[in-house]
C-alpha positions in Angstrom: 6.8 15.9 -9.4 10.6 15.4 -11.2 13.0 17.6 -9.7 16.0 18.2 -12.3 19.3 19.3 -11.1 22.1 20.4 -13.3 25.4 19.2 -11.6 28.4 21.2 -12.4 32.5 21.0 -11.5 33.8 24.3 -10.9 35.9 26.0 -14.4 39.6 24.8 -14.3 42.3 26.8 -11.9 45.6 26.6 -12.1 46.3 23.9 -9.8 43.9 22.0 -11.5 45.8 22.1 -14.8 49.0 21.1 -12.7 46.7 17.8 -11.2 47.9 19.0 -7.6 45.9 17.8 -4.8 43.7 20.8 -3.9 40.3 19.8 -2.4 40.3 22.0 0.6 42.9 24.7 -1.1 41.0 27.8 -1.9 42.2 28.7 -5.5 40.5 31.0 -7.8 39.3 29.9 -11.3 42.0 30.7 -14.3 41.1 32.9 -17.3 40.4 29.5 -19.0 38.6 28.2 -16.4 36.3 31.9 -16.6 35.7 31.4 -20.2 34.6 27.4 -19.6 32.0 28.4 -16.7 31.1 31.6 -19.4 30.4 29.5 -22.1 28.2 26.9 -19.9 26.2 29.7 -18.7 25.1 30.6 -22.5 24.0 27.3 -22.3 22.0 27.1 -19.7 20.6 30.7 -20.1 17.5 29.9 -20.5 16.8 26.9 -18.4 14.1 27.7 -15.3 16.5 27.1 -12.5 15.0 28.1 -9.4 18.0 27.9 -7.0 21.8 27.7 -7.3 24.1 26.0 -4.4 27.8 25.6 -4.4 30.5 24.8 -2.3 31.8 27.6 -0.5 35.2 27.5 -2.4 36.2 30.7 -4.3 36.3 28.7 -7.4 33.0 27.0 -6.8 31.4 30.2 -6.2 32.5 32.3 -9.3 31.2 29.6 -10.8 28.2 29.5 -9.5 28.1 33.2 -9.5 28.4 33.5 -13.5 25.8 31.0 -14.0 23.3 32.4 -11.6 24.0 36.1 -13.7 21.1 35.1 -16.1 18.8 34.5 -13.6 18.8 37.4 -11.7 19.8 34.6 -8.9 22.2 34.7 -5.7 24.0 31.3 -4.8 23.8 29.7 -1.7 26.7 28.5 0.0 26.5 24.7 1.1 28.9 22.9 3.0 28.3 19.5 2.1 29.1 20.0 -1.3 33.2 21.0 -0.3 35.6 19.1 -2.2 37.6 16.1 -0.3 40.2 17.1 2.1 43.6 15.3 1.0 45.1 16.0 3.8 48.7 16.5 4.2 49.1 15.8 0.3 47.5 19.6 -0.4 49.4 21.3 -2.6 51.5 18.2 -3.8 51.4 17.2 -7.6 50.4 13.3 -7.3 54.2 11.8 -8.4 55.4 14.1 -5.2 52.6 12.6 -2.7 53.6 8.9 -4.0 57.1 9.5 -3.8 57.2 11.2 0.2 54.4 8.9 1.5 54.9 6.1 -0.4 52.8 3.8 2.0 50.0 6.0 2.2 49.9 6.5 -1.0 49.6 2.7 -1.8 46.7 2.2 0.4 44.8 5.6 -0.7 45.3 3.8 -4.7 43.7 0.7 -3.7 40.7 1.9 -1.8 40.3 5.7 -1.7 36.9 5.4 -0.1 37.8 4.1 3.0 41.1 5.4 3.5 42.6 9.0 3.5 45.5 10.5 3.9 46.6 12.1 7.1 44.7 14.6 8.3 42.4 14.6 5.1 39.0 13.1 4.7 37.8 9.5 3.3 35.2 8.8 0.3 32.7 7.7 2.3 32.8 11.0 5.2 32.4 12.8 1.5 29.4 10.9 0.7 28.0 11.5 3.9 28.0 14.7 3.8 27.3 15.6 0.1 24.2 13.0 -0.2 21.9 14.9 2.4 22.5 18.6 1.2 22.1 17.1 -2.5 18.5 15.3 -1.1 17.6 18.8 0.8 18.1 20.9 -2.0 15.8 18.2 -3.8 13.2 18.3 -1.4 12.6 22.0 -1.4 12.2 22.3 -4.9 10.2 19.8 -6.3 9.2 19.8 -9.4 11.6 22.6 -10.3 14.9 22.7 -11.8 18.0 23.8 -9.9 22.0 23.7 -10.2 24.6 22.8 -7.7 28.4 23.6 -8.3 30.8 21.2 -6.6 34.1 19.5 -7.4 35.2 16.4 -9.2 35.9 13.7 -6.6 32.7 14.9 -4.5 30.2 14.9 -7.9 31.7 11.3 -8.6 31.3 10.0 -5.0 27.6 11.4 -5.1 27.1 9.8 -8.6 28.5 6.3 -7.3 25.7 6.3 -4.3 23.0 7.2 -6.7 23.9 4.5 -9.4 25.2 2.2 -7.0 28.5 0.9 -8.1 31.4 -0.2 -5.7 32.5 3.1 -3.9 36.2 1.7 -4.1 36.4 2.6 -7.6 34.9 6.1 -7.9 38.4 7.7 -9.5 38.9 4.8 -11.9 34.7 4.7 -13.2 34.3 8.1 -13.6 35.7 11.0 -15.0 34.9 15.3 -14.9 35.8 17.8 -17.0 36.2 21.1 -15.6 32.8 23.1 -16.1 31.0 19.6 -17.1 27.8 19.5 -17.0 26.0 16.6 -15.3 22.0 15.9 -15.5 19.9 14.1 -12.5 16.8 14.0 -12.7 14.7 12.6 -9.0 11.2 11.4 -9.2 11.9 11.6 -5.2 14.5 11.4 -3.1 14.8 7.6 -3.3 14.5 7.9 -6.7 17.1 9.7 -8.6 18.7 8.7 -12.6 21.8 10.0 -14.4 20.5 12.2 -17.4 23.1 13.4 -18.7 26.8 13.3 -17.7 30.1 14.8 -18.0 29.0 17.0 -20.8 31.6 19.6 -22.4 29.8 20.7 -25.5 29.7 24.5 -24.8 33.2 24.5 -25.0 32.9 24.4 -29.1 31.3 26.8 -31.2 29.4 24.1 -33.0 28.6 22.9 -29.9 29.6 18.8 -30.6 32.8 18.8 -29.0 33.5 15.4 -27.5 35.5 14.9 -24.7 39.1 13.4 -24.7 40.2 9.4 -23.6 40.9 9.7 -19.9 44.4 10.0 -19.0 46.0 9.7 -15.9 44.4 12.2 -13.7 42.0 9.3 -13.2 44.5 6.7 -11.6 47.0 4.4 -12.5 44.2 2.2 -14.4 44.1 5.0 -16.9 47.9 5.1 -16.7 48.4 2.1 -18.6 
Protein backbone atom coordinates (compact mmCIF):
# COMPACT_ATOMS: atom_id res chain seq x y z
CA UNK A 1 0.00 0.00 0.00
CA UNK A 2 1.65 3.66 -1.29
CA UNK A 3 1.52 6.14 1.31
CA UNK A 4 1.67 9.75 -0.36
CA UNK A 5 2.78 12.61 1.64
CA UNK A 6 2.57 16.19 0.46
CA UNK A 7 5.72 17.96 1.89
CA UNK A 8 5.32 21.64 2.41
CA UNK A 9 7.75 24.82 3.64
CA UNK A 10 5.97 27.03 5.77
CA UNK A 11 4.50 30.67 3.74
CA UNK A 12 7.24 33.35 3.73
CA UNK A 13 7.85 35.70 7.07
CA UNK A 14 9.48 38.51 7.23
CA UNK A 15 12.77 37.29 8.19
CA UNK A 16 12.59 35.00 5.50
CA UNK A 17 12.35 37.79 2.84
CA UNK A 18 15.40 39.51 4.70
CA UNK A 19 17.47 35.72 4.28
CA UNK A 20 18.28 36.04 8.21
CA UNK A 21 19.17 33.02 9.90
CA UNK A 22 15.94 31.95 11.73
CA UNK A 23 15.56 28.18 12.16
CA UNK A 24 14.81 28.11 15.86
CA UNK A 25 13.39 31.89 15.84
CA UNK A 26 9.64 31.76 16.23
CA UNK A 27 8.35 34.30 13.55
CA UNK A 28 4.90 34.44 12.35
CA UNK A 29 4.08 34.14 8.57
CA UNK A 30 3.71 37.67 6.68
CA UNK A 31 0.47 38.76 4.83
CA UNK A 32 2.34 37.39 1.77
CA UNK A 33 3.37 34.51 3.32
CA UNK A 34 -0.78 34.01 4.45
CA UNK A 35 -1.85 34.40 0.93
CA UNK A 36 1.01 31.75 -0.40
CA UNK A 37 -0.14 28.98 2.21
CA UNK A 38 -4.04 30.28 1.16
CA UNK A 39 -3.57 29.73 -2.28
CA UNK A 40 -1.79 26.12 -1.71
CA UNK A 41 -4.68 25.13 0.38
CA UNK A 42 -7.19 25.73 -2.77
CA UNK A 43 -5.04 23.40 -4.23
CA UNK A 44 -5.00 20.82 -2.26
CA UNK A 45 -8.70 21.16 -1.17
CA UNK A 46 -9.69 18.27 -2.25
CA UNK A 47 -6.98 15.82 -1.82
CA UNK A 48 -7.86 12.84 0.93
CA UNK A 49 -5.34 13.80 3.44
CA UNK A 50 -5.82 11.86 6.44
CA UNK A 51 -3.40 13.60 8.88
CA UNK A 52 -1.48 16.89 9.02
CA UNK A 53 2.04 17.30 11.09
CA UNK A 54 4.17 20.32 11.39
CA UNK A 55 6.78 21.67 13.27
CA UNK A 56 5.82 23.28 16.24
CA UNK A 57 6.88 26.81 15.00
CA UNK A 58 4.22 29.57 14.76
CA UNK A 59 4.81 29.86 11.20
CA UNK A 60 4.82 26.10 10.57
CA UNK A 61 1.55 25.80 12.27
CA UNK A 62 -0.55 28.55 10.63
CA UNK A 63 0.51 26.86 7.91
CA UNK A 64 -0.52 23.84 8.64
CA UNK A 65 -3.56 25.22 10.29
CA UNK A 66 -4.92 26.85 6.86
CA UNK A 67 -4.41 23.77 5.01
CA UNK A 68 -5.99 21.43 7.45
CA UNK A 69 -9.25 24.12 7.29
CA UNK A 70 -10.67 22.04 4.38
CA UNK A 71 -10.47 19.00 6.01
CA UNK A 72 -12.16 19.56 8.98
CA UNK A 73 -8.49 18.45 10.35
CA UNK A 74 -6.35 19.45 13.60
CA UNK A 75 -2.47 19.41 13.08
CA UNK A 76 -0.19 17.63 15.15
CA UNK A 77 2.72 19.17 16.43
CA UNK A 78 6.05 17.07 15.77
CA UNK A 79 9.30 17.80 16.93
CA UNK A 80 11.47 16.29 14.50
CA UNK A 81 10.30 18.23 11.87
CA UNK A 82 11.87 21.81 13.73
CA UNK A 83 13.95 23.81 11.50
CA UNK A 84 17.96 23.73 12.04
CA UNK A 85 19.25 25.60 14.95
CA UNK A 86 21.99 28.13 13.63
CA UNK A 87 23.08 28.85 16.60
CA UNK A 88 24.59 32.06 17.67
CA UNK A 89 24.09 33.32 13.91
CA UNK A 90 19.98 33.59 14.80
CA UNK A 91 18.85 36.64 13.82
CA UNK A 92 21.90 37.64 11.63
CA UNK A 93 21.44 38.30 7.82
CA UNK A 94 24.18 35.92 6.20
CA UNK A 95 26.91 38.91 5.12
CA UNK A 96 26.67 39.84 9.06
CA UNK A 97 27.36 36.07 10.34
CA UNK A 98 30.35 35.81 7.59
CA UNK A 99 31.66 39.02 8.51
CA UNK A 100 31.68 38.58 12.80
CA UNK A 101 32.60 34.73 12.63
CA UNK A 102 34.49 34.75 9.75
CA UNK A 103 36.10 31.23 10.62
CA UNK A 104 33.05 29.57 11.37
CA UNK A 105 31.49 30.77 8.76
CA UNK A 106 34.17 29.26 6.36
CA UNK A 107 33.89 25.83 7.68
CA UNK A 108 29.84 25.89 7.97
CA UNK A 109 30.18 26.91 3.76
CA UNK A 110 32.24 23.95 3.04
CA UNK A 111 30.46 21.27 4.85
CA UNK A 112 27.20 22.39 6.63
CA UNK A 113 26.30 18.85 7.47
CA UNK A 114 28.80 18.05 9.77
CA UNK A 115 29.54 21.31 11.13
CA UNK A 116 27.35 24.03 12.94
CA UNK A 117 27.70 26.95 14.29
CA UNK A 118 28.05 27.57 18.06
CA UNK A 119 25.55 26.50 19.94
CA UNK A 120 23.27 25.54 16.79
CA UNK A 121 22.76 22.11 15.37
CA UNK A 122 24.61 20.15 12.38
CA UNK A 123 22.85 18.59 9.06
CA UNK A 124 23.18 15.34 10.02
CA UNK A 125 21.59 15.83 14.11
CA UNK A 126 18.64 17.35 11.58
CA UNK A 127 18.48 14.28 9.62
CA UNK A 128 18.32 12.26 12.53
CA UNK A 129 15.72 13.61 13.87
CA UNK A 130 13.47 14.51 10.95
CA UNK A 131 13.96 10.92 9.13
CA UNK A 132 12.13 8.86 11.98
CA UNK A 133 9.02 11.26 12.66
CA UNK A 134 8.77 11.45 8.65
CA UNK A 135 8.95 7.17 8.65
CA UNK A 136 6.31 7.17 11.76
CA UNK A 137 3.97 9.34 10.25
CA UNK A 138 4.36 6.91 7.16
CA UNK A 139 3.83 3.87 9.05
CA UNK A 140 0.62 4.86 10.62
CA UNK A 141 -1.04 5.68 7.56
CA UNK A 142 -0.45 3.46 4.98
CA UNK A 143 -1.96 3.62 2.10
CA UNK A 144 -3.32 7.08 2.77
CA UNK A 145 -2.34 10.39 1.97
CA UNK A 146 -1.03 12.88 4.54
CA UNK A 147 0.90 16.38 4.72
CA UNK A 148 3.71 17.53 6.84
CA UNK A 149 4.75 21.23 7.15
CA UNK A 150 8.39 21.90 7.88
CA UNK A 151 11.18 24.28 6.88
CA UNK A 152 13.56 24.66 4.00
CA UNK A 153 17.02 23.32 5.18
CA UNK A 154 15.13 20.36 7.23
CA UNK A 155 12.79 19.29 3.92
CA UNK A 156 16.18 19.42 1.89
CA UNK A 157 18.22 17.32 4.37
CA UNK A 158 15.27 14.76 4.48
CA UNK A 159 15.12 14.84 0.63
CA UNK A 160 19.10 14.20 0.39
CA UNK A 161 18.70 10.81 2.74
CA UNK A 162 15.82 9.64 0.67
CA UNK A 163 17.52 10.18 -2.82
CA UNK A 164 20.86 9.70 -1.56
CA UNK A 165 23.20 12.38 -2.74
CA UNK A 166 26.26 13.66 -0.74
CA UNK A 167 24.76 15.29 2.49
CA UNK A 168 27.56 18.02 2.18
CA UNK A 169 25.85 19.71 -0.54
CA UNK A 170 22.17 19.90 0.55
CA UNK A 171 22.11 24.00 0.29
CA UNK A 172 23.88 24.06 -3.05
CA UNK A 173 21.47 20.80 -4.81
CA UNK A 174 18.39 21.92 -3.66
CA UNK A 175 16.23 24.75 -3.51
CA UNK A 176 12.45 25.74 -1.57
CA UNK A 177 10.16 28.20 -2.23
CA UNK A 178 8.15 29.37 0.51
CA UNK A 179 4.77 27.35 0.54
CA UNK A 180 6.37 24.74 -2.15
CA UNK A 181 4.90 21.92 -2.50
CA UNK A 182 6.87 18.67 -2.48
CA UNK A 183 5.43 15.06 -3.45
CA UNK A 184 6.84 11.54 -1.81
CA UNK A 185 5.29 8.86 -2.44
CA UNK A 186 6.68 5.31 -0.05
CA UNK A 187 5.79 1.96 -1.21
CA UNK A 188 7.30 1.36 2.50
CA UNK A 189 9.45 2.83 4.66
CA UNK A 190 12.63 1.64 2.80
CA UNK A 191 11.10 2.55 -0.17
CA UNK A 192 10.32 6.16 -0.65
CA UNK A 193 10.53 8.42 -4.47
CA UNK A 194 10.42 12.19 -5.14
CA UNK A 195 7.02 12.91 -7.01
CA UNK A 196 6.95 16.02 -7.26
CA UNK A 197 9.15 18.77 -5.94
CA UNK A 198 9.49 22.37 -5.13
CA UNK A 199 6.19 23.19 -6.81
CA UNK A 200 4.86 26.94 -6.72
CA UNK A 201 2.07 26.87 -9.22
CA UNK A 202 -0.84 28.07 -6.96
CA UNK A 203 0.84 31.05 -6.69
CA UNK A 204 -0.55 32.12 -10.44
CA UNK A 205 -4.03 32.33 -11.43
CA UNK A 206 -3.37 30.24 -14.48
CA UNK A 207 -1.73 28.06 -12.37
CA UNK A 208 1.85 27.49 -14.61
CA UNK A 209 3.92 29.74 -12.82
CA UNK A 210 7.54 28.57 -12.94
CA UNK A 211 9.83 29.12 -10.41
CA UNK A 212 12.76 31.70 -10.62
CA UNK A 213 16.91 30.67 -11.23
CA UNK A 214 18.29 30.29 -7.74
CA UNK A 215 20.03 33.12 -6.33
CA UNK A 216 22.09 33.42 -3.61
CA UNK A 217 20.00 32.32 -0.74
CA UNK A 218 21.33 28.89 -1.83
CA UNK A 219 25.20 29.53 -1.24
CA UNK A 220 27.95 31.12 -2.78
CA UNK A 221 27.72 28.43 -5.80
CA UNK A 222 24.54 30.18 -6.80
CA UNK A 223 26.43 33.51 -6.06
CA UNK A 224 28.48 33.33 -9.05
Amino acid sequence: MKTRVFLVRHGATVLSAEDRFAGATNVELSDEGRWQVEALSGRLARQPIAAFYASPLDRTMETARILAAPHGRQVEPEDGFLEINHGVWEGLTRHEAETRFGDMYVKWEADPYNFAPADGETGLAVAARAMPALLRAVAAHAGEMICVVSHKATIRLLLGAILGFDPRRYRDHLDLNPASLSVLDFRDAMNGRLTLFNDVAHYASDGLAIPPVPGGRLSKVWEK
